[in-house]
C-alpha positions, -999 to 999 in steps of 0.1 A, spaced: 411 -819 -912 378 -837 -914 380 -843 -876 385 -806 -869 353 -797 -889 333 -825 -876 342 -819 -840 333 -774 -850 301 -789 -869 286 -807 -836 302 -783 -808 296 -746 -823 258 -754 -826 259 -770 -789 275 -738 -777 251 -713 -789 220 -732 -773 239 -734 -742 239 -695 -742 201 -694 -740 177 -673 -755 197 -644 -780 171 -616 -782 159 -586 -756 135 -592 -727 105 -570 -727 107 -540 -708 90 -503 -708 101 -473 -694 85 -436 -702 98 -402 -685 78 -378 -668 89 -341 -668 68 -319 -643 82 -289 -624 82 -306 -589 115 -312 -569 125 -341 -562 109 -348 -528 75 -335 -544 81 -357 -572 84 -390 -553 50 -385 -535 30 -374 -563 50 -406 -577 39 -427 -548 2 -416 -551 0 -420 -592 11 -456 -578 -16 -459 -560 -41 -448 -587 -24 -473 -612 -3 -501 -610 -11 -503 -572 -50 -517 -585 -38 -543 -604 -40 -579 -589 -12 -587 -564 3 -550 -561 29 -544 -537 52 -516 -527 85 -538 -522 108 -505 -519 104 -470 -509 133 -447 -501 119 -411 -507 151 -397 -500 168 -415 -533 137 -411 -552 132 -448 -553 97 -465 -559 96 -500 -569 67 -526 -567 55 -554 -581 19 -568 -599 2 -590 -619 -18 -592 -655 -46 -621 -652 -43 -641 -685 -66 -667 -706 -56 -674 -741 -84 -668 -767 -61 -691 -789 -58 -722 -771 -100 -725 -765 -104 -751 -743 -67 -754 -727 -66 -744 -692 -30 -747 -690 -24 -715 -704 -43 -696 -682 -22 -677 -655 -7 -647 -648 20 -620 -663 37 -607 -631 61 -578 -635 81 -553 -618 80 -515 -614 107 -494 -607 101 -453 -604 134 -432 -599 124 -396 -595 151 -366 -596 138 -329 -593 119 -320 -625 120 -357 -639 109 -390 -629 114 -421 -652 87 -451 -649 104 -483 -658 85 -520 -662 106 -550 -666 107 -591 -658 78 -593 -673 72 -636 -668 40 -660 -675 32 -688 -654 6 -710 -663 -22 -723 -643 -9 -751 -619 -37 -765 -609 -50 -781 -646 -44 -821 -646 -15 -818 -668 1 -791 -651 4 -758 -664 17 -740 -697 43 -719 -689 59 -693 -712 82 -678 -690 98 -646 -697 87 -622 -724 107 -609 -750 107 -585 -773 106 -604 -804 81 -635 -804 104 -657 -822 129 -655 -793 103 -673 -772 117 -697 -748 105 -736 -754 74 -740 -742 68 -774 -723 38 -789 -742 34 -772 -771 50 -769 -804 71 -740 -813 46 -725 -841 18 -725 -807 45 -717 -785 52 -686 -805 14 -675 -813 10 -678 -772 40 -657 -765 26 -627 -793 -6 -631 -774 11 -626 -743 32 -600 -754 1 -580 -770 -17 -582 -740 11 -573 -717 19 -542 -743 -15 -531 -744 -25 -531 -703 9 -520 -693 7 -493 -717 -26 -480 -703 -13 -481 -667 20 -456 -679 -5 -433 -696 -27 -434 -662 5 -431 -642 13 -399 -662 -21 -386 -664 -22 -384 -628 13 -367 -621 0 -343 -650 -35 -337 -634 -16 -321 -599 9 -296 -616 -13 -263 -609 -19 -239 -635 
């Protein structure tokens, strides 16, 4: 009996870090209603694109398929850590993907695999955080710092990730907004 609870004791706990990190990856996604049809929709789509997340740093239009309604891209948030003062390794980028579907009437903006990498080029190689999650206590480990660091990084991340990308929807939406004609 002993050896059965010993063996559950060391094995469970080895399991559930196998598994990986338990909580959600951050992600956004806001709809758009605006009486366009569908192929109307995808180029108003393709121009609020343009406007938006198509000035950020590294922007690219990866798919287009007008007749599916399909817009997806990817870009990049430049990052430096007002936390770690003095630690180059942290500073990088927060790339991230953009997927628009557009349907006639709708069209529903989507931001996901949202990942840090630190800067590479620092002595020590960089810091990096890796995917963001929803919840910063579901950080991943973070080679080179602690987990209390690692954890006020990844909020800083996050809050600076939440707060640009956030902008960029309400600009995206602005501008589909700004062509419906009275």
């Amino acid at each position: 009996m002993r050896l059965h609870a010993l063996v559950f004791g060391i094995l469970f706990p080895l399991g559930l870090l196998a598994q990986g990190p338990t909580g959600a990856a951050l992600s956004f996604s806001r709809p758009v209603s605006a009486p366009f049809n569908a192929l109307q929709f995808f180029d108003k789509a393709l121009e609020a694109w343009t406007w938006t997340f198509g000035k950020e740093p590294g922007a690219k239009i990866i798919r287009t398929d007008r007749a599916s309604g399909i817009l997806e891209g990817t870009a990049r948030i430049n990052f430096r850590s007002t936390m770690l003062t003095g630690r180059e390794e942290s500073m990088g980028t927060v790339t991230y993907l953009v997927q628009v579907q557009t349907h006639a009437g709708e069209c529903r903006i989507s931001v996901t695999n949202l990942a840090h990498t630190g800067n590479r080029n620092t002595a020590s190689g960089g810091i990096h955080v890796k995917q963001l999650m929803r919840v910063d206590a579901d950080a991943q480990k973070v080679q080179g710092l602690g987990r209390t660091n690692a954890i006020r990084l990844h909020e800083e991340l996050r809050r600076s990730a939440e707060q640009r990308i956030g902008q960029l929807l309400q600009a995206f939406e602005a501008r589909i907004r700004a062509q419906i004609e009275p």
